[in-house]
N, C-alpha and C positions, 0 to 999 in steps of 0.2 A: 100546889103542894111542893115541898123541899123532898128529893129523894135521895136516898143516903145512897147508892149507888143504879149503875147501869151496867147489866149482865148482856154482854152480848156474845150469842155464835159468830164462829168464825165464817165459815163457808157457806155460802145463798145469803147472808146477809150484812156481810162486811164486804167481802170480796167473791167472785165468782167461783162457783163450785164445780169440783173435775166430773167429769161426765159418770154416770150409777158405777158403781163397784173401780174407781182410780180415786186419784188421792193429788192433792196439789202437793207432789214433791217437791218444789224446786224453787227456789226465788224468782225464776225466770216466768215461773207458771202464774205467778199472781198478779189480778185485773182486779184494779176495786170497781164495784158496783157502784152506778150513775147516783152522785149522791150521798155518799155513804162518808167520805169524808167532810163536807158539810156539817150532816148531821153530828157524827163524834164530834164537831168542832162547836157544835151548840152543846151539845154537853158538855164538853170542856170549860167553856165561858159558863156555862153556869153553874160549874163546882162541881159539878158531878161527877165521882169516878168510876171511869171505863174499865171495867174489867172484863177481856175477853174468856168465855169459858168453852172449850174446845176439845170432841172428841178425837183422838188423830189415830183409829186403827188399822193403819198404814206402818205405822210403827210395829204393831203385834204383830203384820204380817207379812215386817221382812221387805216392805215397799221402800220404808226411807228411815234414816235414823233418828233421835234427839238431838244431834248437828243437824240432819236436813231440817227439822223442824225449827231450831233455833235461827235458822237462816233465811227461811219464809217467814218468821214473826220479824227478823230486821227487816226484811223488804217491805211487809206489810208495813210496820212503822215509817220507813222513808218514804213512802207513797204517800203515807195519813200527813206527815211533816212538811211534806210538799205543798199542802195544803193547809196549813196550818192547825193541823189535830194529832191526836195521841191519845195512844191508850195504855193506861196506868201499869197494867197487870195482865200477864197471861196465865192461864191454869189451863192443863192438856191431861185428858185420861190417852193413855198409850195401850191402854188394853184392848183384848179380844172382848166381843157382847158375852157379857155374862156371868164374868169374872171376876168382879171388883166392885166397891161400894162409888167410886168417881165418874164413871162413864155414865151420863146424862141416858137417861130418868135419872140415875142415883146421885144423890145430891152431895158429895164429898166435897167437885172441886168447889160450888159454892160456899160450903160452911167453912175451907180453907180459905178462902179470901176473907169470908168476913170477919175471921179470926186474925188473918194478917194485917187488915185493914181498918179494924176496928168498923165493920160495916152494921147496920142494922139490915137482915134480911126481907124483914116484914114491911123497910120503908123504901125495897128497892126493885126495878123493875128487870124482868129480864125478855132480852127479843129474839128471837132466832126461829128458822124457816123449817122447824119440823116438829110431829106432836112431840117426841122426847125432849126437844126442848121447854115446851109448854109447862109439862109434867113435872122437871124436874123445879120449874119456877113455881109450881103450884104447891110442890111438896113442904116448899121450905116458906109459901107465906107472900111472896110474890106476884107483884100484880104482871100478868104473860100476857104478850105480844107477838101472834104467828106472823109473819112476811108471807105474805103467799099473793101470785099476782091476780089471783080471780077469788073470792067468798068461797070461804068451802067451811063443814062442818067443823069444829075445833072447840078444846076446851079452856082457849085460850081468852084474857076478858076482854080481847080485841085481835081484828084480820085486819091486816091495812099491804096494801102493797111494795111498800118499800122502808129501809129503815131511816130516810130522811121523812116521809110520814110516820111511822110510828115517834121519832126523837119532838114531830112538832105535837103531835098529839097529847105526849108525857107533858111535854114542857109548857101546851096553852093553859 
């Protein structure tokens, strides 16, 4: 299959996630996940564009700004370059839960990308390590991919452990 894009979350499945209720503020704070560059970089080579989609309510609450967060997506990017991958596009809801149509379940920032990117939704996959991720992939038509390191229930059309297995599984 040719997919018109790859929808990925940013934190538990690009790069390590700050411990329940913190926030990766800081450039310094980001570790990619074993693999995770790799992967992006098989997506890369086969055309497919990376779009990261990312909650960051750390921002609503005062944890860190739209500079700190522009400044974790360069680091992120020079880690992925490092290794020879990249990711096309970033989309962040900055809100509080509950507030706005962007913040994953709700599908805003995706249908902005694919507005910006000319993407087709229904031929594109999204992966990220929680149900709201799932959700918000299943809303708009996408085929969902949980990261989760053990099997557990989900409404996602595949669990796999890492996002260098779900990038080979899209791509066999």
């Amino acid at each position: 299959m040719s997919w018109s894009a790859a929808f990925l979350d940013r934190d538990g499945t690009i790069n390590v996630k700050a411990p329940e209720g913190e926030y990766v503020e800081s450039p310094s704070e980001v570790r990619l996940l074993d693999g995770a560059a790799p992967a992006i970089a098989a997506l890369n080579a086969a055309g497919i564009p990376v779009i990261v989609v990312t909650n960051q309510r750390g921002i609503a609450l005062g944890k860190m700004s739209e500079e700190d967060l522009a400044a974790v997506h360069a680091r992120l990017s020079e880690l992925l370059a490092e290794e020879g991958a990249r990711v096309d596009a970033f989309y962040f809801c900055p809100h509080e839960k509950g507030t706005c149509d962007c913040r994953k379940p709700g599908t805003a920032m995706l249908e902005w990308a694919a507005r910006d990117h000319d993407l087709d939704l229904r031929g594109s996959f999204l992966v990220g390590d929680s149900e709201s991720d799932v959700e918000a992939g299943r809303r708009v038509g996408a085929k969902t991919v949980l990261i989760a390191p053990s099997p557990r229930p989900s409404a996602a059309d595949l669990t796999l452990p890492s996002l260098r297995d779900a990038v080979e599984a899209l791509l066999a």
